[in-house]
C-alpha positions, 0 to 999 in steps of 0.5 A: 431610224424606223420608217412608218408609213406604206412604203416602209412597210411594203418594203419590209414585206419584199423579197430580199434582194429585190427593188421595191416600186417607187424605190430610186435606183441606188437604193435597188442595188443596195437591196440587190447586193445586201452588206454582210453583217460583222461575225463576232468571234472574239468576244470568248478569246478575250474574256479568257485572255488568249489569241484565237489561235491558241492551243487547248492547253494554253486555253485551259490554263488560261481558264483556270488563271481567270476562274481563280480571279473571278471566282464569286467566292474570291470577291468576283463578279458573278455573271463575269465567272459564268461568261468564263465558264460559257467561253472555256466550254465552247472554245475547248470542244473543236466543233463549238469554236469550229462554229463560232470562228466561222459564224459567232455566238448567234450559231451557240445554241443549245440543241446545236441547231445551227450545225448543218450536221445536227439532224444528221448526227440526231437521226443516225448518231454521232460517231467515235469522238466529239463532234465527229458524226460525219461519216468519215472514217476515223484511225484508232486512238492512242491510249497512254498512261501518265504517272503523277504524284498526289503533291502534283494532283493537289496542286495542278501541273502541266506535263510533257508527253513525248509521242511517235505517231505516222503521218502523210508525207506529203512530200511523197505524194498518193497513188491509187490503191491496189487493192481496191483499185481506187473503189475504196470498197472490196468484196470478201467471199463467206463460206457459211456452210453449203453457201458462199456470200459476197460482202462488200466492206471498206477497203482495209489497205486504204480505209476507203479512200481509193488512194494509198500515200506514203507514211513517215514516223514523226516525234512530237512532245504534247503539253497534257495539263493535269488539273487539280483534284483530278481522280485517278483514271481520268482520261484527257483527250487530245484530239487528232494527234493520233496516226494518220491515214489516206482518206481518214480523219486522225484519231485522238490520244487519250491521257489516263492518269495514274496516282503514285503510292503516297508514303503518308496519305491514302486518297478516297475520292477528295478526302486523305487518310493519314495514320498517327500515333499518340501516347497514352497521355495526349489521348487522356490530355489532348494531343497536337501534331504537325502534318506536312500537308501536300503543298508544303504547309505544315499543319497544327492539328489539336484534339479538343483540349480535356476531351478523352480519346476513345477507341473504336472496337477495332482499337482505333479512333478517327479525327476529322479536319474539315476542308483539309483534304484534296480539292474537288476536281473542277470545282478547285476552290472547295477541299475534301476532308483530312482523317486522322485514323489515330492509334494509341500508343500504351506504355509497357509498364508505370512505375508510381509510388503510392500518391502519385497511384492513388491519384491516377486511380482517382483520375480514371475511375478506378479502385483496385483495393475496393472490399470484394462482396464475397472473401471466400475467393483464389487468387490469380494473376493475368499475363500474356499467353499466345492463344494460338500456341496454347491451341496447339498444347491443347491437342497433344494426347496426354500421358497415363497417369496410372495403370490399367484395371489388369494390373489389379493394384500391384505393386509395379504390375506384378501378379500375385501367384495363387498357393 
């Protein structure tokens, strides 16, 4: 209910937390200890369908199960599609949902204003990582490989990677660090040239903590979720479950994807090649061929009917299959292309009697008994000779075939003696 009127409006114009004259005194202590009001911080876990404490992986599946259902293209209702996109981007990055677990979505903006660190990071820079421009040291990051095939590329899989990492025994518990006797800084001593130089820097046996802690080898298997069409190189993060340390933040384990060979497909971004051969006839004709494709549907591809292959000056053709590639990655429900790169298979000889030569002749154009405009000609056949092995004849130094000048034209080189 809205109040109009002088006492609303000075009551409005108040200092918060302070009783307003002519105010009773009930409602001064309302003034005085102001209610809360409610986060909402829930919203985005149920449009995905997930708990609020589900994991990064459960969340990106649980993404991808609501995009395929609400897809516009799929009959879904647009705006529904963009509040799923909206929630996976920000309970995926740990600052965002960090933020809205504590506050809500009024803290999402866009310039990250809400953040207490947000002028800081802009004025000095994020550091390593997402989110994490917050001074605080950092351990290296794991780098592992992961080998998929392309059937499990085209169709998405969730693979287990098993890890050994060093973490804090907190059973040990921490003692102050030698080396720097709990300072977390030491000065190291640089001879440059003639001059000796003090330079302090973090503790290297602490990481600048002061504190030193026992560490113990710890196994663990992590769920890493490769999505469709993801490219070959890609890199999945995932964060702080890389070693541990005294005073440091954990680093991350980064997954880099690697593509198996394929025996029949060859991939280029989202689009597959794939070598076929026709006969001479299903170039002439038309051709149909079965293409097992990555997720077990077999393919009919046909040229179009009466329309002749011609070959490239490489000797090849290429025939397209529009969306019969890969999916785009993250963008699932739109395909690259399929290339066929086609050969033509000629025969080695054709044995036609006389009708059945003229027509084929008919057919292709072709007239071999065609009056020639001058008789007066040698005849030749063409067969097959190796240019290089007639190369090599080519160079041999050929034999006299007659005799010098001295011999003087006699017989067997004898000369004739003068009387």
């Amino acid at each position: 209910m809205f109040f109009f009127g002088g006492g609303g409006a000075g009551a409005s114009q108040g200092r918060p937390g302070r009783p307003s004259k002519g105010k009773g005194r009930g409602e001064a202590e309302d003034h005085d200890e102001p209610t809360a009001p409610k986060v909402s911080n829930t919203r985005l876990y149920e449009l995905l369908g997930v708990d609020r404490k589900a994991s990064s992986s459960e969340i990106k599946k649980a993404y991808h199960r609501m995009a395929m259902k609400h897809h516009p293209d799929k009959g879904g209702d647009p705006e529904t599609f963009k509040d799923i996109q909206r929630a996976f981007e920000v309970l995926s990055d740990s600052e965002q949902r960090e933020r809205y677990d504590a506050v809500g979505e009024d803290a999402l903006n866009e310039d990250g204003g809400s953040s207490p660190n947000g002028l800081f990071e802009q004025l000095f820079g994020k550091g390593k990582g997402k989110g994490r421009g917050r001074g605080q040291p950092r351990t290296k990051d794991n780098v592992r490989p992961i080998w998929v095939t392309l059937e499990e590329v085209y169709s998405g899989v969730t693979r287990q990677l098993p890890i050994i990492r060093k973490v804090i025994d907190d059973t040990a518990g921490s003692s102050t660090c030698s080396a720097c006797e709990g300072k977390g800084r030491v000065i190291q001593v640089v001879r440059i040239g003639p001059m000796m130089q003090q330079i302090q820097q973090s503790c290297p046996n602490c990481q600048g903590s002061g504190s030193s802690a026992k560490l113990k080898s710890q196994r663990e298997v992590l769920e890493v979720f490769v999505e469709k069409g993801t490219p070959d190189g890609h890199k999945i993060v995932v964060h702080g479950k890389a070693d541990e340390a005294p005073g440091c933040e954990p680093g991350d384990v980064v997954v880099v994807v690697r593509l198996q060979d394929h025996p029949r497909f060859l991939r280029r971004e989202a689009d597959l090649y794939m070598q076929v051969e026709v006969s001479l006839a299903e170039a002439l004709m038309g051709f149909r061929i079965v293409v097992p494709h990555l997720d077990g549907r077999k393919l009919l591809v046909r040229n179009t009917p009466g329309k002749v292959l011609k070959p490239k000056p490489c000797g090849l053709v290429l025939k397209g299959v529009r969306d019969g590639g890969m999916p785009i990655h993250q963008d699932p429900f739109n395909f690259g292309n399929l290339f066929l790169v086609v050969s033509i298979r000629f025969p080695d000889a054709i044995d036609l009697d006389g009708s059945g030569a003229n027509q084929l002749q008919q057919l292709l154009g072709s007239d071999p008994d065609k009056e020639l405009d001058d008789e007066d000609f040698e005849e030749a056949f063409a067969e097959d000779i190796e240019p290089l092995q007639s190369a090599k004849q080519s160079k041999k130094v050929p034999s006299q075939a007659y005799d010098e000048d001295d011999d003087h034209g006699s017989p067997g080189g004898v000369e004739c003696k003068q009387q």
